[in-house]
C-alpha positions in Angstrom: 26.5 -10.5 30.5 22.9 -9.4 29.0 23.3 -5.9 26.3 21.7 -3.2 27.0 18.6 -2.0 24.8 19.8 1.1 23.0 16.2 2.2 22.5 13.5 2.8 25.5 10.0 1.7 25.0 7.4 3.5 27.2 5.8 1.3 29.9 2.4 2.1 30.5 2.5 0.3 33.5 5.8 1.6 35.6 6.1 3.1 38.5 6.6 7.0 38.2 9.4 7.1 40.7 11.3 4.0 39.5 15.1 5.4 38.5 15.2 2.9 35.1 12.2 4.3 34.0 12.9 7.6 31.6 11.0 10.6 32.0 8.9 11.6 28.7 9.3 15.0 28.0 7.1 17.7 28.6 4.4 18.6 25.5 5.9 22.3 25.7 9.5 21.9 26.0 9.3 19.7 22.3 10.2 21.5 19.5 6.4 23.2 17.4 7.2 21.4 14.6 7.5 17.6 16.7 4.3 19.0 18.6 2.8 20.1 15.1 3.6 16.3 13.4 2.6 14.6 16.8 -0.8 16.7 16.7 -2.1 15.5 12.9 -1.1 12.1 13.8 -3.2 12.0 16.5 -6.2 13.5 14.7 -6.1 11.1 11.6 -5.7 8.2 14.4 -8.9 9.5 15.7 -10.5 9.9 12.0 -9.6 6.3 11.2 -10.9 5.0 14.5 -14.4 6.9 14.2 -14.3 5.7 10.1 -14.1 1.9 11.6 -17.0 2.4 13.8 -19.4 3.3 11.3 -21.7 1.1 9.6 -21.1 -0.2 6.5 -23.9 1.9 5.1 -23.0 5.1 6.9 -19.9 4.7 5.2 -21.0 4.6 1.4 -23.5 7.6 3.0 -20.7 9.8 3.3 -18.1 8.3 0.2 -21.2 9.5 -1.6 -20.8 13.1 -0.9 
């Protein structure tokens, strides 16, 4: 008999009205501090990504300052 996973990883690629799939929750039913930790995350994933695009010489441009 195949376990059960005890943990739920978000499918991108479900179907919305599919009864296995779990419902995230909604952004303002999480607690502030969750939406607070969630928020800087996401803004230091976005730094990090626009930091990789730049050129190597817009880089040492702005270490500079």
């Amino acid at each position: 008999m195949p376990r059960k996973p005890t943990t739920y990883q978000f499918d991108l690629f479900s179907k919305p009205d599919d009864a296995e799939t779990m419902q995230t929750p909604r952004w303002q039913t999480l607690p502030a501090e969750t939406r607070q930790s969630v928020t800087k995350l996401m803004v230091s994933l976005i730094l990090d990504h626009v930091e990789d695009m730049r050129s190597p010489g817009e880089r040492e441009a702005r270490d500079d300052e």
